[in-house]
C-alpha positions, 0 to 999 in steps of 0.5 A: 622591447622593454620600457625601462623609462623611469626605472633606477638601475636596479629595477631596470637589471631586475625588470630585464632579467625577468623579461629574459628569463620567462623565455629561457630560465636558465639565461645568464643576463648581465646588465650594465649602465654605460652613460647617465642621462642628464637633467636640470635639477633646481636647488634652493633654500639653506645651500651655500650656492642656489642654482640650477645644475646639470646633474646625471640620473645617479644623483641622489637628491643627498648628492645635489645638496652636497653640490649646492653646498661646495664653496666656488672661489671668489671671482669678483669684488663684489662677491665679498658680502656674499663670502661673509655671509657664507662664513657666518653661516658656515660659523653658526652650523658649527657652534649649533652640531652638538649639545653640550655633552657632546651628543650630536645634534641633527639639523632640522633640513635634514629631516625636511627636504621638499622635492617639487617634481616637473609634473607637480607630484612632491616629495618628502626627503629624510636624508636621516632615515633613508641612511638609518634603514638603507631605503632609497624611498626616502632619498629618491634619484634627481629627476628632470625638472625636479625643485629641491628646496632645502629648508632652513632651520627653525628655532623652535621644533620637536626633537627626539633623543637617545643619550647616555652609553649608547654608540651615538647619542643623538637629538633628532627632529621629530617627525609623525610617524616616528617609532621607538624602534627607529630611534633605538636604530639611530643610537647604533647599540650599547656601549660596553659600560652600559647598565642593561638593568637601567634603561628607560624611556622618557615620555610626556613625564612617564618613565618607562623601564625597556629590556636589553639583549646581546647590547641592544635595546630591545623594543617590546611594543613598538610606539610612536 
C-alpha cells in the first residue's frame, strides 16, 4: 500500500515508481489520474464574486482566483449597485496596468495572496514569481478548507522595476527577499537595440554599471 494522501500528481507517479522498482528495476510504471477530487475552497477579498467553490484538486490557487474573477449575469434588479461597483472597479485596474511609458505595472495582490489552510498552517502566494521560476511552491494546489484571501491593492508600497530596452519593462511589489537576478528574469532579456555598454542599477542613489552577454544582463554578485 502506498499513501499518496497529500501528494501532487507528479509526486505521487514519482513516489509510485520508486515503490515499484525497488521490487523489479527494469518495471515499466505508468501512472494516470482518472477523477480529481473535490473540495470547498473559500475565496475572498479584491475578486469580483466572494464565495465558497467547489473546486477539483488540480485547481491551483491562480485557477481559483480566475474563477472568483469571472463576471455571473445579472439575475436580479437589485444586483444593479452590485454591477456598477464591479464596472468601476474593473475601469479603475485598467486606467492603473501601465505607467506612462507603457511598462507594465504588476498589481500589489498579485504578489500577496494569503492562503489559510483547514489546520491553521498558511501560505504565501506569489503568482509572480511561482511563473517567472516554474516553481509550484509559490502557486500551491487548492486543498480542503482552504481560505484565499486576496488582498486589495495599497496606495502606497515598494516597487521594483527594470525599464528601458528590455523584452518587458516592468514595475513590481517589492517583496523581502528579492534578488537582482530575479528581477532581470522579470525583464525576459534585451532587445536587439540595447546598449550593452550602458546598463546600471539604481539603488537608494547608487548607480551601479552591470555587464551583458549573448543579450542578457549578467548578475555578478547577486543582491537583495
Amino acid at each position: 500500500l502506498i499513501d499518496v494522501n497529500g501528494k501532487t500528481l507528479t509526486e505521487a507517479r514519482k513516489l509510485i515508481e520508486e515503490s515499484i522498482t525497488q521490487y523489479k528495476s527494469d518495471a515499466i510504471v505508468t501512472t494516470s489520474f482518472q477523477k480529481a477530487h473535490l473540495s470547498f475552497v473559500e475565496v475572498e477579498g479584491n475578486v469580483l464574486n466572494s464565495s465558497v467553490y467547489n473546486l477539483p484538486s488540480t485547481f491551483k490557487v491562480s485557477d481559483a482566483i480566475h474563477l472568483a474573477n469571472k463576471r455571473g449575469p445579472i439575475s436580479e434588479k437589485n444586483n444593479a449597485n452590485e454591477d456598477t461597483n464591479i464596472q468601476e472597479r474593473l475601469r479603475v485596474k485598467k486606467s492603473f496596468s501601465r505607467n506612462q511609458d507603457n511598462s507594465e505595472i504588476v498589481e500589489y495582490w498579485k504578489r500577496n495572496v494569503l492562503v489559510i489552510h483547514e489546520d491553521g498552517s498558511s501560505t504565501l502566494v506569489d503568482l509572480i514569481k511561482a511563473k517567472s521560476k516554474d516553481n509550484g511552491h509559490y502557486n500551491p494546489y487548492v486543498r480542503q478548507g482552504d481560505r484565499i484571501i486576496v488582498p486589495f491593492n495599497k496606495n502606497s508600497f515598494g516597487t521594483v522595476s527594470i525599464s528601458g530596452e528590455v523584452n518587458r519593462p516592468v514595475t513590481l511589489p517589492f517583496k523581502k527577499g528579492d534578488k537582482l537576478s530575479e528581477l532581470v528574469e522579470y525583464g525576459l532579456g534585451l532587445t536587439s537595440f540595447a546598449d550593452m555598454d550602458n546598463i546600471y542599477l539604481f539603488d537608494n542613489g547608487s548607480k551601479i554599471k552591470l555587464n551583458s552577454k549573448d543579450g542578457r544582463i549578467i548578475v555578478e554578485n547577486d543582491r537583495e
